[in-house]
C-alpha positions in Angstrom: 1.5 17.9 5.9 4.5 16.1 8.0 7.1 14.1 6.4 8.8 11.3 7.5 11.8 9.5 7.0 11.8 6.6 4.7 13.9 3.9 6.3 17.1 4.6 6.6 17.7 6.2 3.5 18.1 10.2 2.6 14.4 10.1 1.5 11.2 12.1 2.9 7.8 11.3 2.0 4.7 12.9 3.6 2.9 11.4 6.2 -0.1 10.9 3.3 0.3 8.6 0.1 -1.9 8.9 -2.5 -2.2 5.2 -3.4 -3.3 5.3 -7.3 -5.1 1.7 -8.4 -8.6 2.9 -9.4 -7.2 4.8 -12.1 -7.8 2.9 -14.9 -10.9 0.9 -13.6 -12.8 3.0 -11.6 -11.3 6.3 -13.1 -10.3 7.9 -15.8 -6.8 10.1 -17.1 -8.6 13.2 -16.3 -10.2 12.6 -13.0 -7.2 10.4 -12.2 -4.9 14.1 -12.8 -7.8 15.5 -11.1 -6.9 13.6 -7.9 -2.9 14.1 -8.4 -3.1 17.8 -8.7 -5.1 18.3 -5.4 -3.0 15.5 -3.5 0.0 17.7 -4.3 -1.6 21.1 -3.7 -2.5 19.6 -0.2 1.2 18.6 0.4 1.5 14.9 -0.3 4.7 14.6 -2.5 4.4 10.5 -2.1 2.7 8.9 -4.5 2.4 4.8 -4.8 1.0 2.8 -7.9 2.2 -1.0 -9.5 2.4 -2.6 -12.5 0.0 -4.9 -12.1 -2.8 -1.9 -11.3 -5.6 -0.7 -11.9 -7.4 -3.1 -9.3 -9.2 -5.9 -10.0 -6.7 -6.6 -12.3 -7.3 -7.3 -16.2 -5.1 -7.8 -19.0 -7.5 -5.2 -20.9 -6.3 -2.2 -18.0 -3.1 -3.6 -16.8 -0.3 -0.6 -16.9 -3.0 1.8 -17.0 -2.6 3.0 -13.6 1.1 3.8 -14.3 0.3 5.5 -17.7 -2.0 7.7 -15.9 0.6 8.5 -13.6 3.2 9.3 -16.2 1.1 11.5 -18.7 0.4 13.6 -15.4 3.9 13.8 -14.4 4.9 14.7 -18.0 1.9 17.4 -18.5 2.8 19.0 -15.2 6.7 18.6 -15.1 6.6 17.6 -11.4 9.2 14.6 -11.4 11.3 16.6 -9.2 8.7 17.5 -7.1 7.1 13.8 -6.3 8.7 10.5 -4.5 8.0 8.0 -6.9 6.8 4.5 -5.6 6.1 1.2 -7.8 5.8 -2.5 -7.5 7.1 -5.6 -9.3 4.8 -8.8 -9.4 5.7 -11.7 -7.9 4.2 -15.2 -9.3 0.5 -15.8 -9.9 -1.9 -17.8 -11.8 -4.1 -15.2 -11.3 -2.1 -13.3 -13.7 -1.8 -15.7 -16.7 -1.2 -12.1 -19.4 1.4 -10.8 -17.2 5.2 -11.7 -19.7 3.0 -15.2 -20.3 2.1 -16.1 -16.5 5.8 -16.9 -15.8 6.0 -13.6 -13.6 8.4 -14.8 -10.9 11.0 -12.5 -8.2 14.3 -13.2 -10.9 16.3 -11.0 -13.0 14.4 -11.6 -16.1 11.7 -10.6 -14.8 12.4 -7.7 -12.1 14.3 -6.1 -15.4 11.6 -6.5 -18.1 8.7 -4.8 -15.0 10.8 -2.0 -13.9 11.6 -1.1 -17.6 8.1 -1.4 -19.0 7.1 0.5 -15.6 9.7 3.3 -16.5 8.0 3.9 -20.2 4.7 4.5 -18.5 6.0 6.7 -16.1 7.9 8.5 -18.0 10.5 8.9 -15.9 14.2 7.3 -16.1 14.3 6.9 -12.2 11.5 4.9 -9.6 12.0 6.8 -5.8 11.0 3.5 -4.4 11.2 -0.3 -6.5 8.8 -2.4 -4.1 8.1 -6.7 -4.2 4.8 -6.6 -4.4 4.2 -9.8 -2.8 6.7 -12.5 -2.0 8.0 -15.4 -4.2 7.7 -17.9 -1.7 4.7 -19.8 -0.6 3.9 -18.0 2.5 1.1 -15.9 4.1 -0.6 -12.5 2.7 -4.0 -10.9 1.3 -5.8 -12.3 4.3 -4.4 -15.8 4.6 -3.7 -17.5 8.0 -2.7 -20.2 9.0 1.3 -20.9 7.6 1.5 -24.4 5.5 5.2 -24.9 5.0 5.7 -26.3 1.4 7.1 -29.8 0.6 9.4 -28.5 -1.9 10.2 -25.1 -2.1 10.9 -23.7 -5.8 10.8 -20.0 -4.9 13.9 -17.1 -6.3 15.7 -16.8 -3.3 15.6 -13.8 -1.7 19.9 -13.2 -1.8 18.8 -13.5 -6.4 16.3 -10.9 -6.2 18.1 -8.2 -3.8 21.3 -9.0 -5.9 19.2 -7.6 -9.2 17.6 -4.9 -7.3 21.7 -3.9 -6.4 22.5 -3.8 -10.1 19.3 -2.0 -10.8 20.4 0.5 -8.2 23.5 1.0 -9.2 22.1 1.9 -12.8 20.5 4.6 -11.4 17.1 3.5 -12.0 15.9 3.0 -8.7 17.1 4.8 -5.5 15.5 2.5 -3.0 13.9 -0.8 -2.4 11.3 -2.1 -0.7 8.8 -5.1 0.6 5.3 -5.5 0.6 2.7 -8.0 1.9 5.7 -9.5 3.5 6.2 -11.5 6.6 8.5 -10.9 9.6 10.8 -13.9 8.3 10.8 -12.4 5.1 11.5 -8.9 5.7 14.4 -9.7 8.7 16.1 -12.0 6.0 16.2 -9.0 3.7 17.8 -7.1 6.4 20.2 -9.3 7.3 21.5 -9.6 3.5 21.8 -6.3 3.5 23.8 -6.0 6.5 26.1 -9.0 5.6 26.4 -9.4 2.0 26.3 -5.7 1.3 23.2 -5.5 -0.6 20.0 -2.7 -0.9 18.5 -2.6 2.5 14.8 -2.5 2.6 13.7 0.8 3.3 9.5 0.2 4.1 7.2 -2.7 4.1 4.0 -2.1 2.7 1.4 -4.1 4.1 -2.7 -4.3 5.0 -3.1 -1.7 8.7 -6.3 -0.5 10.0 -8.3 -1.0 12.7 -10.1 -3.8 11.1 -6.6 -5.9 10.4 -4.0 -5.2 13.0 -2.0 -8.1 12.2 1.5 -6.2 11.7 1.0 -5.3 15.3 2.0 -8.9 16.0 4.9 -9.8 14.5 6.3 -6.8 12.3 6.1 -3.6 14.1 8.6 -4.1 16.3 11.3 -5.0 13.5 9.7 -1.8 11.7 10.9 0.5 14.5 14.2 -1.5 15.7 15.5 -1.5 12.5 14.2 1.4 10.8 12.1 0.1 8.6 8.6 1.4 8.5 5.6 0.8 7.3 3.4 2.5 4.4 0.0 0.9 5.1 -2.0 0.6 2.5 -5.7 -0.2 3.0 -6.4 1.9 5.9 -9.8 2.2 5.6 -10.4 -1.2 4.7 -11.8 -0.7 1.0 -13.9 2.0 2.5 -15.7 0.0 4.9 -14.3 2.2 8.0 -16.5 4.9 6.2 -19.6 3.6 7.5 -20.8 3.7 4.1 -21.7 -0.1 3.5 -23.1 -0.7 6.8 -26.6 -2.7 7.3 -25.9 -4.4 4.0 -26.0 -0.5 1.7 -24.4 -1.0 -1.5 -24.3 2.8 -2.8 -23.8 3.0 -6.5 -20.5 3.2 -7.6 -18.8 2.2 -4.4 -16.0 -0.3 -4.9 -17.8 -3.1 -3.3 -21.3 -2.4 -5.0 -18.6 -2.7 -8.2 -16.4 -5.8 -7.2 -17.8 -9.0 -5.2 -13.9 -10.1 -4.8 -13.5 -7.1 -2.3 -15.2 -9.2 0.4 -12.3 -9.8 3.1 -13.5 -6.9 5.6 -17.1 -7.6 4.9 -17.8 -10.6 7.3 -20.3 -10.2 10.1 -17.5 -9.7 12.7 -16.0 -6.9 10.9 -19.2 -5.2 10.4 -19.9 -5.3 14.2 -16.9 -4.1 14.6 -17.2 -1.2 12.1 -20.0 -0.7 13.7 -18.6 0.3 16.7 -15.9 2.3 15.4 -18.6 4.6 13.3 -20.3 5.1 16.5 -17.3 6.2 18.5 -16.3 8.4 15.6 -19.6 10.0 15.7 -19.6 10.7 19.6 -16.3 12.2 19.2 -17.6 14.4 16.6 -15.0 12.9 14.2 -15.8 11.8 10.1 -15.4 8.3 10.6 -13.3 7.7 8.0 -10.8 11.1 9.1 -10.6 9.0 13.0 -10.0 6.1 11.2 -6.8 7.3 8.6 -5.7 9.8 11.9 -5.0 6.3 14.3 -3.1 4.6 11.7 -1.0 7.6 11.2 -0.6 8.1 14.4 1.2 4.6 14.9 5.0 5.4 15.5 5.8 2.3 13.3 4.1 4.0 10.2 6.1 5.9 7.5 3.2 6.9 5.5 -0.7 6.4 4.9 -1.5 5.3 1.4 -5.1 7.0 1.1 -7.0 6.3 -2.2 -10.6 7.7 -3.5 -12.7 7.6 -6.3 -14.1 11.1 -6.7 -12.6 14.3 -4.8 -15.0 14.9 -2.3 -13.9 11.6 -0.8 -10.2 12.5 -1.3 -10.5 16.1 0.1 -12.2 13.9 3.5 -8.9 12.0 3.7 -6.6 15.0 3.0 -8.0 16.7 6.3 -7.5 13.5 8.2 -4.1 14.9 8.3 -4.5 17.7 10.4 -6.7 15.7 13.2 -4.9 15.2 16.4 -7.2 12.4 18.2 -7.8 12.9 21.9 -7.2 10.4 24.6 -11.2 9.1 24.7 -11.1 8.5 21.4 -7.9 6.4 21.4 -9.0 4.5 24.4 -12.2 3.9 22.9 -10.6 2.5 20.0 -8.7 0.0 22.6 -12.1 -1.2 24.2 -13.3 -1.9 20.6 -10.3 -3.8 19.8 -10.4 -6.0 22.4 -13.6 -6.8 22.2 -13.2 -8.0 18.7 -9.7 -8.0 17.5 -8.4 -8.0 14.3 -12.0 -8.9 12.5 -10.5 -8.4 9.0 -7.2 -10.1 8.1 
């Protein structure tokens, strides 16, 4: 397994994440430790989770994911082996139980998540403290097209990094990070770090795969000019780069079989598109889902991978990604497809 820098910080983290937000929902303690113990067997020493998770979030599972987490990291006494990563909310209506639907990017609130995070993790330290989504009115989870508010009530960004410095200094979090951010957002984070002497952002985790390759556009090359890369999380595209839901098959179990909500990579472009990409893995010789996690790690502005499965078999088929090397037709075949039909799931 290769590791990889994390920002600019002292940090490694393997090339693989195992991203943890079906445990919970779509898993339980033991087959969530199931999962854990091979990931780290295999060599992944990254592992990502939130507060808000399991995923679709409920109040009846929220913290589960990161209870899960803990009561494995307790029963195996492996803190020292693993690079924790976790998220803070930003605000949401959608989340009305979270500390009474007033979750917002401020000091109240940032303090209240990372210590509730911290009991059910039990741990006294988070590797890496991530936003999970910004404050501010703004683009992410699929949405296009900018509207720029009329008034603009959001924490400003200089509040919540000043927190996240305190927080650090503590020693309960060693480094920050973005996610589901925008190239505005994540260059103004660097710029207060570089001027007003506060945490630099170390990764941006946001959606990459070759159904959405958005960050291409706007945020790759600030990921690789100022060190700062990304983890991307969705690579597969809730499993659709598997192949597995194609011609309309809803196998039982799967996470879109489960959940109608999943539905932003299941439009007819991206299924032509998937499509294609099953058929090139195929005449490669390739699992489609193993071509599929091996481009995105391949990208030179990606950190880490955050893979994620609901039984092992489908785990141990994105651990070996890891070891594929794709050749040169596979890659350019992966080019025609894109530009054909680019980006076809946002």
């Amino acid at each position: 397994m290769d590791h990889r820098r994390l920002g600019a910080s002292d940090i490694e983290v393997s090339a693989l994440c195992l991203g943890t937000m079906t445990f919970g929902e779509q898993n339980s303690e033991a087959e969530a430790h199931a999962q854990l113990d091979r990931a780290l067997a295999a060599g992944i020493d990254f592992i990502d989770t939130a507060e808000i998770y399991p995923v679709p979030p409920r109040a009846e599972t929220q913290g589960l994911t990161e209870t899960y987490v803990g009561s494995w990291l307790a029963s195996r006494r492996c803190r020292d082996r693993v690079i924790l990563a976790t998220k803070v909310a930003g605000p949401g209506s959608w989340l009305p139980y979270l500390r009474g639907g007033g979750a917002r990017l401020d000091r109240r609130n940032i303090e209240a998540a990372l210590d509730a995070s911290l009991r059910r993790l039990r741990t006294d330290y988070i590797d890496l403290y991530q936003l999970h989504w910004p404050d501010r009115e703004t683009n992410f989870f699929g949405k296009l097209g900018y509207e720029h508010p009329q008034e603009d009530h959001s924490i400003p960004l200089r509040e919540t990094l000043q927190v996240l410095a305190d927080l650090v200094r503590a020693g309960k979090i060693r480094q920050v990070g973005v996610s589901n951010e925008t190239p505005w957002g994540l260059t103004q984070c660097l710029q207060l770090a570089e001027h007003q002497g506060l945490p630099r952002v170390a990764s941006i985790q946001n959606p990459y795969s070759l159904l959405n390759r958005t960050f291409e556009i706007g945020l790759a090359e600030v990921a690789l000019r100022e060190r700062c890369g990304l983890l991307a999380y969705s690579p597969l595209a809730f499993g659709v780069l598997t192949g597995k839901y194609l011609q309309g098959a809803r196998p039982p179990g799967a996470r879109l079989t489960l959940f109608e909500r999943f539905g932003r990579y299941s439009n007819p472009q991206a299924e032509r598109a998937t499509a294609d990409y099953v058929a090139l893995a195929r005449a490669q010789g390739l699992d489609p889902a193993q071509m599929a996690l091996a481009w995105v790690a391949s990208r030179p502005f990606v950190t880490s991978c955050i893979i994620g499965a609901t039984n092992l078999e489908q785990l141990d088929t994105n651990l070996a990604s890891a070891d594929l090397r794709l050749a040169d037709e596979a890659i350019q075949g992966i080019e025609e497809i894109h530009t054909r039909q680019p980006n076809p799931g946002p």
